[in-house]
C-alpha positions in Angstrom: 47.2 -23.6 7.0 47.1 -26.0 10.2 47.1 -23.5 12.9 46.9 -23.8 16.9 46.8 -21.1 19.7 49.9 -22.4 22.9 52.0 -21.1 25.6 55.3 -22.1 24.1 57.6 -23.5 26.5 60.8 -21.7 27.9 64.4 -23.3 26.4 65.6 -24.0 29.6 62.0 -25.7 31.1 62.2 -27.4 27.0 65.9 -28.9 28.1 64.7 -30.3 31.8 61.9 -32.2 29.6 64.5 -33.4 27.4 66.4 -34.9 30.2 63.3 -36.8 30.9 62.8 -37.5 27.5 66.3 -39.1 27.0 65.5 -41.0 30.1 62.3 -42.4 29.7 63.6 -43.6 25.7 65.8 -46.1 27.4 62.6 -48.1 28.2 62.3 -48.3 24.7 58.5 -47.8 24.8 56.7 -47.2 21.5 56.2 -43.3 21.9 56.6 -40.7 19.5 58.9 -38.0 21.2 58.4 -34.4 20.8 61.6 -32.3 19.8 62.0 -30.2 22.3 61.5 -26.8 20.7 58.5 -28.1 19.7 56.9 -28.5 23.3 54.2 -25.8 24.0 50.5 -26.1 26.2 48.1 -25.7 23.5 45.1 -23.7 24.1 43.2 -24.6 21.2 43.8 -26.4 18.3 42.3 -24.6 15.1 42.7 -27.3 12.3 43.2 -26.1 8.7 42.6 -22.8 8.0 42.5 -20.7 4.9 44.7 -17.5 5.5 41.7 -15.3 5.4 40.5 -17.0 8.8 43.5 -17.2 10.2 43.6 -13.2 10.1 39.8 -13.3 11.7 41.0 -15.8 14.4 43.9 -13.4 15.1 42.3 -10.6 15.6 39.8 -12.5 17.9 42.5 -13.9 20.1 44.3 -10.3 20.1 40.8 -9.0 21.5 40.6 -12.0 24.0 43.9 -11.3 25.6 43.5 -7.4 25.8 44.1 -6.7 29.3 45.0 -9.9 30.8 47.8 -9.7 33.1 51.4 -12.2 32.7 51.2 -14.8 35.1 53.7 -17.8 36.7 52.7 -20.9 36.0 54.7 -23.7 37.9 55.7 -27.1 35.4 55.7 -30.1 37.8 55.2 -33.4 37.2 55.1 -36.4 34.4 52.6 -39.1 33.5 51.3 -40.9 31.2 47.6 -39.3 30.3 44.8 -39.8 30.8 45.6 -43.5 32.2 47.8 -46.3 31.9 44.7 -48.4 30.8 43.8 -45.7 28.2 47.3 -44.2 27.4 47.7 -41.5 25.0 50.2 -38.9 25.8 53.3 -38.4 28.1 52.3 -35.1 29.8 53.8 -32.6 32.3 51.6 -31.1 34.1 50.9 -28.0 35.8 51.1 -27.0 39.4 50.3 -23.4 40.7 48.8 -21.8 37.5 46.2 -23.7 36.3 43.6 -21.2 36.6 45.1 -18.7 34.7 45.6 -21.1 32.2 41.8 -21.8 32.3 40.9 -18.4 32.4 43.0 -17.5 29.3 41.8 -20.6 27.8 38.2 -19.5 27.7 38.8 -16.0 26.4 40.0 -17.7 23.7 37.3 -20.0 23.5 34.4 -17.4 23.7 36.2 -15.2 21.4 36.9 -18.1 18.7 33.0 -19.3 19.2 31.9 -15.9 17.7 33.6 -17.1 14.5 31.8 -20.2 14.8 34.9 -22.4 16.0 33.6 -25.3 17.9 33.9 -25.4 21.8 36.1 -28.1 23.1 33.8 -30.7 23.8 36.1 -32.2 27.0 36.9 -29.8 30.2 39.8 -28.1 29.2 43.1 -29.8 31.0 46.0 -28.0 31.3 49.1 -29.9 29.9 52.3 -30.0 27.9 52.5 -33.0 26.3 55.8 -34.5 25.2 55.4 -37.7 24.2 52.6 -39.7 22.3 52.1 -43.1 22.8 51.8 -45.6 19.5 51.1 -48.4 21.0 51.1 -50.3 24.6 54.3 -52.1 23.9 57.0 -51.5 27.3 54.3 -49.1 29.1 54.7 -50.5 32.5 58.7 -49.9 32.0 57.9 -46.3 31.2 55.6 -46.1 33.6 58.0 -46.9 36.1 61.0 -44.5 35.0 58.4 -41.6 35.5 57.1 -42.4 38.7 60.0 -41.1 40.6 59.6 -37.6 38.4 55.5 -38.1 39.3 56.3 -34.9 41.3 59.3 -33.1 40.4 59.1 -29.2 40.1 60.8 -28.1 37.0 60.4 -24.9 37.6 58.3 -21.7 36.8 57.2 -20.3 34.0 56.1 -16.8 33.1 53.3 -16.6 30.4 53.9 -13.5 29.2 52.5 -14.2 25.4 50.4 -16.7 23.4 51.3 -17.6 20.1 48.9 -18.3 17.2 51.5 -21.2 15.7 51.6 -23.2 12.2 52.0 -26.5 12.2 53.3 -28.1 8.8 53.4 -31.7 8.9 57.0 -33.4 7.8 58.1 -36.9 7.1 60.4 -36.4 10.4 57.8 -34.8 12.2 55.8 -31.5 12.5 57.4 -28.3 12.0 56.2 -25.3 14.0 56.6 -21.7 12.9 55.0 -18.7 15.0 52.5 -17.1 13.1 52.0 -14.1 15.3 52.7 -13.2 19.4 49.7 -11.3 21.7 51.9 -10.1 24.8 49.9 -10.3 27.8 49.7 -7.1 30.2 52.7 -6.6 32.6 51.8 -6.4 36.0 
């Protein structure tokens, strides 16, 4: 199984991305869109996975968010990351948050390394991607259409769960299915 821990995205924080989404296509640069109940902030990407590890990892990432508290995180912001010179992805970004994100991020990280996961080996940035770039064709058009959303508050977002997620890669794209949900503590 292809498996992945996220924050998945709210519907109505998923639509406001679609607007952007629906936008930015008229530019008609080469960039694979994301559906959008398929956005999500990925923690950590887990790769294939037989479905004996995938019980181990959940029970490590049950253990890592025991007793951490639902947060807000704010969505604000697009670009195209990590540079228009080195484009990859189309990203939202995060405003008021971000350490939370981190914090939960290396639980998860610490608690996946006992299983002898890898550690990221990039600082940890916290993004929802939304787009992937194919190729550089109409980039400075695209650039352009987002600059005036560089930074728009979409609104806040209460993590209140992380998913451990299965991705099954389709002809029309990947298919995501929740594997299992670890609520976070209520404040």
């Amino acid at each position: 199984m292809r498996v992945f821990a996220a924050l998945m995205l709210p519907e109505e924080l998923a639509e406001k991305l679609g607007e952007v989404m629906r936008s930015a296509k008229s530019t008609s640069a080469d960039v694979r869109w994301v559906k959008p109940e398929n956005i999500h902030l990925t923690l950590k990407f887990l790769g294939e996975q037989s479905e004996e590890e995938v019980r181990e990892i959940s029970a490590r990432i049950e253990k890592a968010v025991l007793g951490v508290s639902a947060f807000a995180v704010e969505l604000r912001g697009v670009e195209i990351f990590p540079s228009l010179r080195r484009p990859k992805v189309v990203v939202a970004n995060l405003g008021g948050g971000k350490g939370e994100v981190l914090h939960l991020f290396q639980r998860i990280e610490e608690a996946l390394a006992e299983l002898n996961i890898p550690r990221e080996d990039r600082d940890f940035t916290a993004h929802v991607t939304f787009g992937r770039v194919k190729s550089p064709l109409r980039l400075a058009s695209l650039e352009k259409e987002l600059a005036a959303r560089r930074d728009l508050l979409f609104g806040e977002w209460k993590i209140s769960e992380v998913c451990l997620m299965q991705s099954t890669l389709k002809p029309e794209g990947a298919q995501y299915s929740v594997l299992e949900r670890y609520l976070l503590r209520e404040k």
